[in-house]
C-alpha positions in Angstrom: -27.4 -41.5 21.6 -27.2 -39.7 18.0 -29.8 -37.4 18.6 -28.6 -36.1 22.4 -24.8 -35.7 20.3 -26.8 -33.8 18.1 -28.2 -31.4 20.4 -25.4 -30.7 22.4 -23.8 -29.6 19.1 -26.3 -27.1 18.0 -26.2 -25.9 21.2 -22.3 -25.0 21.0 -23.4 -23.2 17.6 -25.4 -21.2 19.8 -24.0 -17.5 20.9 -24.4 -17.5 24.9 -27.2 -17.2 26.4 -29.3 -17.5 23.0 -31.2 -21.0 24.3 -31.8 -20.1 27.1 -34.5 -17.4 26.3 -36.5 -19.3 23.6 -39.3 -20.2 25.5 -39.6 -24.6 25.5 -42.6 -24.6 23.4 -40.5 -22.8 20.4 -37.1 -24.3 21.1 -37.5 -27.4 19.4 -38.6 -26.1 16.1 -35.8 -23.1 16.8 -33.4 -26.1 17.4 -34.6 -28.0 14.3 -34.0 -24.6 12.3 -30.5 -24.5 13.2 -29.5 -27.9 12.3 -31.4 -27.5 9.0 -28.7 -24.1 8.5 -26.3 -26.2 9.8 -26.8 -28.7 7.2 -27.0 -25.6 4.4 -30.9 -25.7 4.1 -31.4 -22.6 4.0 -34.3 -22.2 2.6 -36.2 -24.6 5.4 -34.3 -23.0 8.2 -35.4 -19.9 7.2 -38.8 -20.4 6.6 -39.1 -22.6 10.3 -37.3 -19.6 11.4 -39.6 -16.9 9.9 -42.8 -18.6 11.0 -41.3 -18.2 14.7 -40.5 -14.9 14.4 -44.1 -13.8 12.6 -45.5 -15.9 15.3 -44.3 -13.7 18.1 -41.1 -15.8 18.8 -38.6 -12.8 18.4 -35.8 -13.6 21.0 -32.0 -12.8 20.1 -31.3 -15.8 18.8 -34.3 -16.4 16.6 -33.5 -13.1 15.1 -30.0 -13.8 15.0 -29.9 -16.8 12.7 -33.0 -15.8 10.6 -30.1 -13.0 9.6 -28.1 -15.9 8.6 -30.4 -17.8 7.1 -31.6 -14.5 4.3 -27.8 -13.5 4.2 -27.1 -16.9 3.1 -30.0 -16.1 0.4 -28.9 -13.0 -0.6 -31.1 -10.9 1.0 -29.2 -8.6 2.4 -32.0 -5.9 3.6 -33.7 -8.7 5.1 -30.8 -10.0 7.2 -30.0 -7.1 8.4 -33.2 -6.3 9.7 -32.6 -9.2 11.3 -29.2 -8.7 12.5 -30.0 -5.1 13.9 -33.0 -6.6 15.7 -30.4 -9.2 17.3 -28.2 -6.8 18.5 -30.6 -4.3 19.7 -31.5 -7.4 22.1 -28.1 -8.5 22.8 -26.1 -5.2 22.1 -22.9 -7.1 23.8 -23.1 -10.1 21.7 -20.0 -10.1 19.2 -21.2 -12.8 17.2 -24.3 -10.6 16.2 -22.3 -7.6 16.0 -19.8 -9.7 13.6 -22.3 -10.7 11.5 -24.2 -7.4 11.3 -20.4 -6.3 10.1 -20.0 -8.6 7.1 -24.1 -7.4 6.2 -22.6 -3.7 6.3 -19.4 -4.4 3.9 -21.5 -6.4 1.5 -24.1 -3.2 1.1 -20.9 -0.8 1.5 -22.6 1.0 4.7 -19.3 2.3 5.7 -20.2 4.2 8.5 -21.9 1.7 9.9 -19.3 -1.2 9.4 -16.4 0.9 10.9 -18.4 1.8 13.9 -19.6 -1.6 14.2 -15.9 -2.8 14.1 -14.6 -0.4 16.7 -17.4 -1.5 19.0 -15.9 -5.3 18.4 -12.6 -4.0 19.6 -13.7 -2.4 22.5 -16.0 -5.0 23.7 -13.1 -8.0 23.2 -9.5 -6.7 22.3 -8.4 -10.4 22.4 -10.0 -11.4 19.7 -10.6 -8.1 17.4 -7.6 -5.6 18.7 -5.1 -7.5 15.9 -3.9 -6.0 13.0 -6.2 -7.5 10.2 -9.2 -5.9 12.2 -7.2 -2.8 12.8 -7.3 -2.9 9.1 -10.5 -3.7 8.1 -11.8 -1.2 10.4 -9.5 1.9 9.3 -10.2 0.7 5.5 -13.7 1.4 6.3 -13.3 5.0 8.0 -11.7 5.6 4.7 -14.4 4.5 2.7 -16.7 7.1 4.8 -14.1 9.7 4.3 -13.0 9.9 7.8 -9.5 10.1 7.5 -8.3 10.6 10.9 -10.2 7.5 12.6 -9.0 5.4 9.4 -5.4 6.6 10.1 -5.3 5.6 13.6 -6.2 2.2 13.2 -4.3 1.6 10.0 -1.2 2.7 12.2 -2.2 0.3 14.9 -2.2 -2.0 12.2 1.2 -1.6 10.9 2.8 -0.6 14.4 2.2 -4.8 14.6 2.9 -5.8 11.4 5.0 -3.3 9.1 4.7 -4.5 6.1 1.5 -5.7 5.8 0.1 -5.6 2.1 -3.7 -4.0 2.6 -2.7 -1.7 5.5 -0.2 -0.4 4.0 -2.0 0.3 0.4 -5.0 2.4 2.5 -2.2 3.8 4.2 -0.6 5.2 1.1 -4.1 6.1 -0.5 -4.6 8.2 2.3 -1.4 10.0 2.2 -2.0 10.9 -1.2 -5.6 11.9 -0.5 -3.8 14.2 2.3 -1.5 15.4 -0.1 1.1 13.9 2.2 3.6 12.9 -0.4 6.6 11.9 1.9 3.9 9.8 3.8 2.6 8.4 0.4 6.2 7.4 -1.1 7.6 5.7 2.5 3.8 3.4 2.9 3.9 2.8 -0.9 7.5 1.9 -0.7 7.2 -0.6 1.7 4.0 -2.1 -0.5 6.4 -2.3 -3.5 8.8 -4.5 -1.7 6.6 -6.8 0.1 6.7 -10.4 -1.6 2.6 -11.0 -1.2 2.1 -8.9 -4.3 3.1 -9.9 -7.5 4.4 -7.5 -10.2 1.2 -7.4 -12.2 -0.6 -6.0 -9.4 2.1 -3.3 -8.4 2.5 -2.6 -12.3 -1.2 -1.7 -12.1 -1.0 0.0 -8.9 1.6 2.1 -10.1 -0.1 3.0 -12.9 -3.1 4.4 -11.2 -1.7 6.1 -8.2 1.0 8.0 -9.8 -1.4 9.4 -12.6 -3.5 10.6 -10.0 -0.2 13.0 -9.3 -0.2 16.0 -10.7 2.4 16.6 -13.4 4.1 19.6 -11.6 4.3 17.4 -8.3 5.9 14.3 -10.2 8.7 16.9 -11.2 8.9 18.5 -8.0 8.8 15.0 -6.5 11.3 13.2 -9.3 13.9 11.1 -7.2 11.0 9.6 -4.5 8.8 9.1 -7.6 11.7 7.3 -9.2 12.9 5.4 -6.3 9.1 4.1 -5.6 9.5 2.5 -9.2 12.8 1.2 -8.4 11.7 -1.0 -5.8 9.1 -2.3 -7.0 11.5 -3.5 -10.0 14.2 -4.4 -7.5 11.2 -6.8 -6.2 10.8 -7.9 -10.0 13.7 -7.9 -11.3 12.4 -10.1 -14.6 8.9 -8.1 -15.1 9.3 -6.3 -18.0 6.3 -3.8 -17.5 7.7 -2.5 -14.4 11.3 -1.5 -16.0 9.0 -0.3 -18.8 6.6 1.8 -16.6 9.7 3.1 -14.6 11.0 4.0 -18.0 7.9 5.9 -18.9 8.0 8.4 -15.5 11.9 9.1 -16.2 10.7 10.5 -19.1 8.4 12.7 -17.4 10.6 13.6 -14.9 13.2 14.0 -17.8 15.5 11.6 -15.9 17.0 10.6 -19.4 20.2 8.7 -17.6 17.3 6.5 -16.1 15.3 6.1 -19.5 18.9 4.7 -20.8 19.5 2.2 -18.1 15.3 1.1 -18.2 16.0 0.9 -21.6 19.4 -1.9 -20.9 17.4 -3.4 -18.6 14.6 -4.1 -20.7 16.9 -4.8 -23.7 18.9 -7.5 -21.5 15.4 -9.1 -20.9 13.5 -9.5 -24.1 16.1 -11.3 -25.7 16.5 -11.5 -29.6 13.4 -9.3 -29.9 13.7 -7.2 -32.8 10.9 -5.0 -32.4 12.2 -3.9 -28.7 15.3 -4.1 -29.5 14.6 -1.5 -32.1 12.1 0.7 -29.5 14.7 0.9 -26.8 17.4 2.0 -29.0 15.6 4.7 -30.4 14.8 5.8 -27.3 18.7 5.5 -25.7 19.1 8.2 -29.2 16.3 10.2 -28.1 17.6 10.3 -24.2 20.5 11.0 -25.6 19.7 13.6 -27.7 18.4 15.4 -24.7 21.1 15.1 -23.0 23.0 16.6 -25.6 25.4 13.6 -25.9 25.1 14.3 -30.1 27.7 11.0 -31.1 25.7 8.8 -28.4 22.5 10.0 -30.0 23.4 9.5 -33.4 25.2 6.4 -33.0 21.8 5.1 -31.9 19.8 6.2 -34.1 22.5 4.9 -37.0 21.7 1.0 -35.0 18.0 1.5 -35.6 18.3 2.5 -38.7 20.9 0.1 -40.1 18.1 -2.7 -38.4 14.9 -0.9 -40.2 15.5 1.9 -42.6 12.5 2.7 -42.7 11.4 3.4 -38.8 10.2 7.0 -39.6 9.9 8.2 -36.2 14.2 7.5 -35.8 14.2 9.2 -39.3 12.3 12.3 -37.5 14.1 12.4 -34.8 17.9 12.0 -36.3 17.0 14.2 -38.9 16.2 17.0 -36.1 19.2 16.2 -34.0 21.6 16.9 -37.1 19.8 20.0 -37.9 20.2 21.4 -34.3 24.0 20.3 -34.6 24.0 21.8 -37.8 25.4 19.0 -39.3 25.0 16.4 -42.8 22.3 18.5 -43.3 21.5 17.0 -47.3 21.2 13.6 -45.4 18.7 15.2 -42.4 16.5 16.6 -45.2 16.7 13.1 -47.3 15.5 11.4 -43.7 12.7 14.1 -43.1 11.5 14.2 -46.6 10.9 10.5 -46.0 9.3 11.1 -43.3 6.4 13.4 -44.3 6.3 11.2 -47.2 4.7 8.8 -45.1 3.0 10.8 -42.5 2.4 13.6 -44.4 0.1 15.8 -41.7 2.3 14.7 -39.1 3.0 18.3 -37.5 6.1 17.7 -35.7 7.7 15.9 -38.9 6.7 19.3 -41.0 8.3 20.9 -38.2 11.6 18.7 -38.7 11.0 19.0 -42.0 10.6 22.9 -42.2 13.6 23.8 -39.9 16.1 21.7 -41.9 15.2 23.7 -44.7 15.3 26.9 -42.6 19.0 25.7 -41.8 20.0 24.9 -45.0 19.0 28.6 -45.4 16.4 27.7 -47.7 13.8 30.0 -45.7 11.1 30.1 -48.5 10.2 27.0 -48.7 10.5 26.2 -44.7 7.7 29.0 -44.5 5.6 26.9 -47.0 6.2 24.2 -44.7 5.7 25.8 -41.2 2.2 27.3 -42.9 0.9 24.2 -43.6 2.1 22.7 -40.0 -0.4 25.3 -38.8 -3.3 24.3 -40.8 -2.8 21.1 -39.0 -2.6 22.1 -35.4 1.0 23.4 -35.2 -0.6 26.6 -33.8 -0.6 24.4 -30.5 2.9 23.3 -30.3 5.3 26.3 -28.3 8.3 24.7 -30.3 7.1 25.1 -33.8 5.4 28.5 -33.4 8.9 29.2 -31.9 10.8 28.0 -35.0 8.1 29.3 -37.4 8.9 33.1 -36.2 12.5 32.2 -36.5 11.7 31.7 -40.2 9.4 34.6 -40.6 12.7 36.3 -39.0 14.7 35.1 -41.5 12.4 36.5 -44.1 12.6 39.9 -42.8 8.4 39.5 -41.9 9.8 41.2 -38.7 5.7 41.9 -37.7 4.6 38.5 -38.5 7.5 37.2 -36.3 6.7 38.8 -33.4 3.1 37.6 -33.6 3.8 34.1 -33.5 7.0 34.8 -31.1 3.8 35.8 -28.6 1.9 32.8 -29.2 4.8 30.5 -28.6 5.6 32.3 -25.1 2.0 31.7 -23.9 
């Protein structure tokens, strides 16, 4: 009774048809091999399985789960061998065409996986013409750098399903690929929102699909660049990276009322944090700043400062904001000389440092300063060659000036 229960079984693990070729004398070692892989022996099934196959017993189905058996093993040359043999037998069997598919992904033969998928579609929509397929099979048209097959099934994909998480992130790398940037912003939009992905993930996916924008698009592109972070923030409210990175591309974009409310935002959620608290305010002065909002921006920087007095970067950067307003000038250059006191090669505190004295019309000693900002790489910085000719201008060095007036407007 056990053992006919038995065979009846392996028979139902049989693709159709298989059995029936085998001739009787091999089918009840071949059956004996597949209970043995049914069981997870591989090693016996395969080697029952191999001596069948060496000994001329080569049918489909012998073939078929040999494939198994090495794939099982980790011999994936082997298995597909095996695998191609099965279906070159049985080129309308889709359980051999399914496993020679998984074979193909595993050794990244794209070609060959995304041709072996749209075969499975054609030969049985009712099983394969659904969106994961759809997906699968576009992701690997991508991965052989046929765009427009991958595109066609990735929108068959999401023509079903609209949001769904991996169709929508090939169709996004695509667009970008493309250079399709309203394409690229709408599919990665809709990846942003969905709730399968976590923030961690779409912190990291922002990351590396917006660097790979060039700077001049980003700019060109600020408000669907922007709006891309937004959502995914809107998703995660609470995840501080993503109001952090969204903070980061304002900047770029020079979006400065957006680095202030980031900045709120990130403020509201880290608490009593002194050392964030102190960041974000110094960057609300420096948004500020450049947004020419001079009693916002100082009345920051005055907050950071009255919390650390001695956060030399807020000393830079108020000490430059009074000298462009021309104002307290004696306390700017007390801020900046602390300043290069510390980080005394620091270029863009010499520069501070230089055109405070320049203002104070102390032009002299701002060219001492501005000659030793180029000895450490001011010569590569528009804005301090800029404010070094203005010295040199100052000086009457009228030649000199216009030398490094042409190097700033390079």
């Amino acid at each position: 009774m056990r053992k006919w229960s038995l065979l009846f079984l392996l028979f139902l693990l049989l693709p159709a048809r298989s059995s029936a070729e085998i001739s009787p004398a091999s089918q009840g070692r071949f059956l004996d091999a597949v209970a043995l892989y049914g069981k997870g022996e591989m090693e016996a099934s395969v080697k029952v399985l191999d001596s069948l196959y060496r000994a001329g017993t080569r049918e489909d189905a012998v073939c078929y789960y040999l494939g198994l058996g090495e794939a099982a093993l980790g011999n994936t040359a082997t298995a597909r061998q095996m695998l191609e043999e099965a279906v070159s037998r049985d080129s309308l069997n889709t359980w051999y065409l399914g496993a020679l598919a998984s074979i193909y992904e595993a050794e990244e033969r794209w070609i060959s996986l995304a041709l072996t998928c749209e075969r499975l579609i054609h030969l049985d929509p009712a099983h394969f013409a659904e969106p994961f397929f759809y997906t699968r099979t576009g992701n690997a048209f991508s991965q052989a750098r046929e765009s427009a097959r991958a595109i066609l099934y990735l929108d068959k994909a999401l023509a079903i399903v609209p949001d769904l998480p991996m169709a929508l992130y090939n169709r996004a790398g695509l667009s970008l690929i493309e250079e399709d940037y309203e394409g690229f912003f709408d599919f990665a939009g809709r990846l942003m929102q969905t709730s399968e992905l976590d923030g961690d993930w779409k912190h990291k996916y922002l990351s590396s699909m917006i660097s790979a924008i060039p700077e001049s698009t980003r700019t060109a592109w600020k408000e669907p660049l922007l709006t891309l972070c937004a959502q995914a923030c809107q998703a995660h409210p609470e995840h501080i990276g993503l109001h952090v990175f969204r903070q980061s591309v304002a900047y770029v974009v020079k979006d400065y009322a957006s680095v202030i409310a980031e900045a709120e935002a990130i403020l509201s959620l880290s608490g009593d944090d002194a050392d964030t608290r102190e960041s974000m305010t110094q960057l609300i002065g420096d948004a500020y700043m450049e947004m020419g909002d001079r009693k916002a921006c100082f009345a920051a920087y005055e907050k950071v400062l009255k919390q650390n007095p001695d956060n030399i970067a807020t000393l830079n950067n108020y000490a430059y904001a009074l000298s462009l307003a021309g104002k307290n000038l004696g306390k700017a250059l007390k801020m900046s000389e602390k300043a290069i006191t510390a980080e005394p090669e620091n270029v863009t505190y010499l520069d501070t440092y230089g055109w405070v004295l320049h203002r104070m019309g102390r032009h002299a000693q701002a060219k001492e300063v501005f000659k030793k900002a180029m000895l450490f790489g001011g010569r590569q910085e528009k804005v301090i060659l800029a404010h070094y000719a203005a010295v040199l201008r100052a000086l009457g060095e009228a030649d000199l000036a216009v030398y490094y007036e042409s190097l700033s407007a390079q």
